[in-house]
C-alpha positions in Angstrom: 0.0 0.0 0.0 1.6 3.4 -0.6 2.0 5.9 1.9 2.7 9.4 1.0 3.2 12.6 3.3 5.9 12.4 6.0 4.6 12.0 9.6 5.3 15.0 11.5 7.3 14.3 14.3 5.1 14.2 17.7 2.3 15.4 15.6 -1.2 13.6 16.7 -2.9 12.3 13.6 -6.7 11.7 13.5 -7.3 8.6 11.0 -9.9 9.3 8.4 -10.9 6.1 6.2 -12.5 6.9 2.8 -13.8 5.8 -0.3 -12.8 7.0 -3.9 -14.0 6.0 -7.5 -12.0 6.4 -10.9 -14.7 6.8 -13.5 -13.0 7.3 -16.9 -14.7 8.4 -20.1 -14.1 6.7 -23.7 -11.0 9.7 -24.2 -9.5 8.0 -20.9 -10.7 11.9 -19.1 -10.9 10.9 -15.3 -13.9 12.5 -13.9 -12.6 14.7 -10.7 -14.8 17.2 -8.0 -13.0 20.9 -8.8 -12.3 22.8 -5.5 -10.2 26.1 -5.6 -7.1 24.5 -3.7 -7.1 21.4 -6.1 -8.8 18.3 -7.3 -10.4 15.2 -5.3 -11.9 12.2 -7.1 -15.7 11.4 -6.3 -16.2 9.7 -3.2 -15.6 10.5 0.4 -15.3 9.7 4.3 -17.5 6.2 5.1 -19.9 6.4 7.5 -20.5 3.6 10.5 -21.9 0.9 9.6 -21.0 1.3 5.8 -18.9 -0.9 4.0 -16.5 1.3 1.2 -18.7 0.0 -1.7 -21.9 1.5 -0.4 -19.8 4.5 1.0 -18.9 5.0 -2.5 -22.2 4.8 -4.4 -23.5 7.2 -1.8 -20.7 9.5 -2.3 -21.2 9.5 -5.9 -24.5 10.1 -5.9 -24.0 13.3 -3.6 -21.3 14.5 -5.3 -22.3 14.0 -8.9 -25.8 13.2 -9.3 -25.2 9.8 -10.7 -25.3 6.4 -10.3 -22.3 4.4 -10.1 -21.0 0.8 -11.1 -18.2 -0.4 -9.4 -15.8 -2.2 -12.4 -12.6 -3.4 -9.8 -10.8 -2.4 -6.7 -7.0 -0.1 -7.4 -6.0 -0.5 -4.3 -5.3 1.8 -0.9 -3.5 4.6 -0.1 -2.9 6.6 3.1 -1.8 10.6 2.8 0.0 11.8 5.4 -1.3 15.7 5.5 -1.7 18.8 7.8 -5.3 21.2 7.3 -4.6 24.5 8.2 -7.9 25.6 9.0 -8.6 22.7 11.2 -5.3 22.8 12.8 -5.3 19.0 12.7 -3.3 16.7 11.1 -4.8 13.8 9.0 -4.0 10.1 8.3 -6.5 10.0 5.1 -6.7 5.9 4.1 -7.9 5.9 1.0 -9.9 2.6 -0.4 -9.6 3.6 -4.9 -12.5 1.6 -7.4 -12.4 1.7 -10.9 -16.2 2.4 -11.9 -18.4 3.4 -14.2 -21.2 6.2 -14.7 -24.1 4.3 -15.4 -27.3 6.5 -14.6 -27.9 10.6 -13.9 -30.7 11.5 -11.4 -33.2 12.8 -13.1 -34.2 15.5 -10.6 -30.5 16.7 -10.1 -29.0 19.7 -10.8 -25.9 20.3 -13.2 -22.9 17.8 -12.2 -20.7 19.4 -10.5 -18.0 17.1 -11.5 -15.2 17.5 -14.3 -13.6 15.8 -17.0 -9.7 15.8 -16.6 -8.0 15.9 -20.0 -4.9 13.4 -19.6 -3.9 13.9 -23.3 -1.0 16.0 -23.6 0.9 16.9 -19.9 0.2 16.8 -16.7 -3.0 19.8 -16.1 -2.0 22.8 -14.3 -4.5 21.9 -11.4 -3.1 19.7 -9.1 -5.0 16.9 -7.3 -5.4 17.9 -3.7 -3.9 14.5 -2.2 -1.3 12.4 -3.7 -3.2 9.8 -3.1 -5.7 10.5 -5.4 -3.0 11.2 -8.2 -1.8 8.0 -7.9 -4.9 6.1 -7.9 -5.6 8.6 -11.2 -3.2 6.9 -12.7 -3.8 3.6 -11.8 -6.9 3.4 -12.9 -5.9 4.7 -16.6 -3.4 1.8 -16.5 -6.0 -1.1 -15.5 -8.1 -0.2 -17.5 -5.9 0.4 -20.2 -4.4 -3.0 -19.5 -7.7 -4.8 -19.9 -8.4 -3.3 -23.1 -5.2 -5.1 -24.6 -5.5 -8.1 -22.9 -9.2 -8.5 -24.4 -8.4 -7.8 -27.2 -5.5 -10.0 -27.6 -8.0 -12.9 -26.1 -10.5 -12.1 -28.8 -7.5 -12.7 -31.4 -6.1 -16.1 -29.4 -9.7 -17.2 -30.3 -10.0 -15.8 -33.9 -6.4 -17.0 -34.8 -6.4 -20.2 -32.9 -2.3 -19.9 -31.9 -0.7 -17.5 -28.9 -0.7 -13.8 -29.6 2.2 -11.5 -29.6 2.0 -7.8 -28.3 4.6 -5.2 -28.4 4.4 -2.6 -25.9 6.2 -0.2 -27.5 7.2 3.2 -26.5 9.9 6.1 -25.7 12.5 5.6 -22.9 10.8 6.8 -19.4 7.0 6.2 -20.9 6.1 3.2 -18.4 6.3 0.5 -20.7 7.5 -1.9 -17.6 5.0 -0.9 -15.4 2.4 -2.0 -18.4 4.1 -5.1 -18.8 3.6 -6.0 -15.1 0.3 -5.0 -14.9 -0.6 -7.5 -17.9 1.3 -10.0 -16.3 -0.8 -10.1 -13.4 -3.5 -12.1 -15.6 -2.8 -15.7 -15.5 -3.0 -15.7 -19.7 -0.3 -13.3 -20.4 4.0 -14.2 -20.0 6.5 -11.1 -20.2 9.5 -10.9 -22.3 11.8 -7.7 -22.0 13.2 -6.4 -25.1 16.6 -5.0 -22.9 17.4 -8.8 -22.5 18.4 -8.5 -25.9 20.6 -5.5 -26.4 23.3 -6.1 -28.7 26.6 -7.5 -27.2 28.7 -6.6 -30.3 28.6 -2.9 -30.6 31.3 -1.3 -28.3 29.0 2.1 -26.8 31.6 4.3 -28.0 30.9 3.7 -31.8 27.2 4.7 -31.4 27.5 7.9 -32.2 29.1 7.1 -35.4 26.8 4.6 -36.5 23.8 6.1 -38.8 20.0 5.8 -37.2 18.7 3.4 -39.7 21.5 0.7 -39.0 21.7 1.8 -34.9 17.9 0.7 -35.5 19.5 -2.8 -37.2 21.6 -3.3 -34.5 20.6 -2.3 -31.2 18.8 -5.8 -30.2 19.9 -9.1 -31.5 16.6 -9.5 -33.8 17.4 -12.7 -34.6 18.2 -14.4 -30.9 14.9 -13.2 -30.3 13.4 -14.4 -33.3 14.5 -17.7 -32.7 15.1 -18.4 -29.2 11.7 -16.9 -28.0 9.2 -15.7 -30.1 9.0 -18.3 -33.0 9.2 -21.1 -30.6 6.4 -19.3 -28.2 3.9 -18.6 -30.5 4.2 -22.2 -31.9 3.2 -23.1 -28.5 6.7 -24.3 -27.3 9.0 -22.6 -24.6 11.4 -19.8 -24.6 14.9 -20.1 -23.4 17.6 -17.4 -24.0 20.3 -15.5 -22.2 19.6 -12.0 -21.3 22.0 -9.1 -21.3 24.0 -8.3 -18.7 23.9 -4.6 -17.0 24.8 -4.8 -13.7 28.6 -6.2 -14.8 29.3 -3.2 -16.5 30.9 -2.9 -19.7 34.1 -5.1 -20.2 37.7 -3.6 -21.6 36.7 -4.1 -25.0 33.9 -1.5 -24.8 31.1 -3.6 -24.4 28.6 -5.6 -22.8 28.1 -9.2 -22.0 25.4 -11.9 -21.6 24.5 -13.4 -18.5 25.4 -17.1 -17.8 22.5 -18.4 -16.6 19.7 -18.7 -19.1 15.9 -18.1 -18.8 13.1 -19.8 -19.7 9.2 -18.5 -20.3 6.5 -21.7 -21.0 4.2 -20.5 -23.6 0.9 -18.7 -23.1 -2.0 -17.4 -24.7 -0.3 -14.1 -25.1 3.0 -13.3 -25.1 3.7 -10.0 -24.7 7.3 -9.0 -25.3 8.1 -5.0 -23.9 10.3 -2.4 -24.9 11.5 0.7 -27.2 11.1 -0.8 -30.7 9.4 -3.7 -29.6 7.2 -3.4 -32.8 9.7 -2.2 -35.3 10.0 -4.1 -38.9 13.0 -6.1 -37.8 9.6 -8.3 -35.8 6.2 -6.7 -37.8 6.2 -10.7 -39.1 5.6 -12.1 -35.9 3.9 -8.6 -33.7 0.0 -9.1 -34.0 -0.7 -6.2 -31.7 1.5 -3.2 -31.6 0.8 -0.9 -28.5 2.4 2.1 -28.3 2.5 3.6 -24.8 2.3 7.6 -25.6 3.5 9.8 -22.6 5.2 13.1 -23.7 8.9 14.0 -24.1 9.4 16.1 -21.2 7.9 14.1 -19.2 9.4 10.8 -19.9 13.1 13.0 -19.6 11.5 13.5 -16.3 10.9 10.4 -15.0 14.5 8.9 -16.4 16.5 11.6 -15.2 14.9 10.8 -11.5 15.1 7.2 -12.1 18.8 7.2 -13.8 20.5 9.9 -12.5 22.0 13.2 -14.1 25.3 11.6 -15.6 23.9 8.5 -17.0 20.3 10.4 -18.3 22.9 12.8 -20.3 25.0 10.2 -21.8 22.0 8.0 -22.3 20.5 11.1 -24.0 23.3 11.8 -26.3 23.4 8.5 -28.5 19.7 7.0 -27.9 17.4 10.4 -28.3 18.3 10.9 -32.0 17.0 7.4 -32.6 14.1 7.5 -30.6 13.3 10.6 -32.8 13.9 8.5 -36.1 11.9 5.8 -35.1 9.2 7.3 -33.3 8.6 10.3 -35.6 9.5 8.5 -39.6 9.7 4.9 -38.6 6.3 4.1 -36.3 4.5 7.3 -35.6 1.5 6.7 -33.3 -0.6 6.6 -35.9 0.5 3.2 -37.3 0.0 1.6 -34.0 -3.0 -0.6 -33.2 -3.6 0.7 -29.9 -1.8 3.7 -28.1 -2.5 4.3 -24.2 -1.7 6.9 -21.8 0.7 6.8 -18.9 0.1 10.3 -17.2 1.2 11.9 -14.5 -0.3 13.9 -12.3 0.4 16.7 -10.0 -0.7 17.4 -6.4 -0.5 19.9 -3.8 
């Protein structure tokens, strides 16, 4: 369960247990209740006696004149968080439900709720509780996730054999965190692309090497052709050697293989993740190419906090020209089967 908000030291905190609903619209738009200090999702505190479903549907109701269909839990979250006019400090414990509108009331007035455009960058409004910004996010990637996986199921039964997605995407988009939330369903196996980075390029020579053939040789196409995805989606295991990062690069300039191998038994969808994951070098074997859109300086964001300053820069330096090639002349979004969102969003 995530916990956000530091604990102030000898601070007395009054627990406050809630209930909170992410209904998305067909555009992916989270609906959110608009305050001047910030946004909250529908829902609020439960009552005694109440369990958090009917807290919820109450809480909807009241807030936003509608009826509401509970789809799956996200999961809990406690904010940690001081309220000024109260002069009390709050341990908010969150319960988060993907749901659904599914009815207005007919003698309401105008909804006071509104749609939260995740399309572009993270909105100037900020959510209220970072609770409720993570769950905001969550919810876009359940649901996001069930999309593919249904309609990777629907071709599994059309096609008769085990499907292949490509979760494709820029460095720092959440490709990975897609991957493991597919994963979760007992129908879907993971394969990560980075297992296959090339061991025969020394990284100094990148930068002399022309986008079109850096595209060539980045990943060993064919290891992957062979050793995993032909014999997966023929129904037989995978067994390869991934790549090996954590040993560092050797005196010849460049990186190794691991000696143990790994293996992945077959499954009704395979879904194999990474940056180029659905390039030409595999457009043979890909029969679903998802493309996981989050904008640039956002995704520089989240790698430069994951990776560092000094590795994000030289990372930057030889991979961001390709990422441009690719992305922008190679597989624009619009040549994607499916692209999904991966926002993020701000709170107070």
């Amino acid at each position: 369960m995530p916990i956000f908000g530091n604990k102030a030291a000898g601070a007395q905190y009054k627990i406050r247990c809630g209930a909170y609903a992410v209904i998305l619209d067909d555009a992916m738009r989270v609906a959110v209740i608009y305050t001047p200090g910030g946004y909250f999702l529908p829902g609020g505190g439960i009552e005694e006696g109440e369990t958090s479903e009917q807290a919820l549907h109450r809480e909807v109701m009241e807030e936003c004149g509608m009826t509401l269909r509970i789809l799956q839990p996200i999961g809990s979250a406690t904010d940690h968080l001081y309220a000024p006019p109260e002069n009390c400090y709050y341990e908010k414990r969150g319960s988060f439900y993907l749901g659904q509108f599914i009815e207005a009331n007919a003698d309401g007035d105008a909804p006071p709720f509104v749609w939260l455009e995740t399309d572009t960058r993270a909105p100037d409004q900020p959510f209220r509780q970072e609770g409720h910004a993570w769950a905001a996010t969550r919810g876009i990637q359940i649901a996001s996730a069930e999309l593919i996986v249904t309609l990777a199921l629907s071709m599994y039964q059309k096609l008769g054999r085990p499907i292949i997605v490509a979760i494709d995407g820029g460095s720092g988009s959440g490709k990975s965190s897609y991957s493991v939330l597919l994963q979760d369903h007992a129908a879907v196996v993971g394969i990560p692309l980075d297992d296959f980075y090339t061991t025969q390029i020394a990284e100094h020579e990148w930068p002399e090497i022309e986008l079109p053939r850096r595209l060539e040789l980045v990943f060993d196409w064919q290891r992957i052709r062979r050793d995993v995805l032909i014999p997966l989606r023929s129904g037989m295991p995978g067994r390869w050697q991934p790549f090996d990062f954590t040993a560092g690069i050797g005196h010849d300039g460049k990186y190794a293989l691991q000696k143990e191998f790994k293996v992945s038994g077959p499954a009704p969808i395979i879904v194999l993740e990474g940056a180029y994951s659905a390039s030409a070098a595999l457009s043979d074997l890909v029969d679903l190419a998802v493309l996981v859109n989050v904008p640039e300086a956002e995704r520089h964001r989240r790698k430069l906090k994951r990776d560092g300053q000094a590795f994000a820069d030289k990372w930057h330096a030889i991979w961001d020209p390709l990422e441009e090639y690719y992305f922008g002349r190679m597989r624009p979004a619009s040549s994607f089967d499916l692209v999904v969102k991966n926002p993020t969003f701000r709170f107070r």
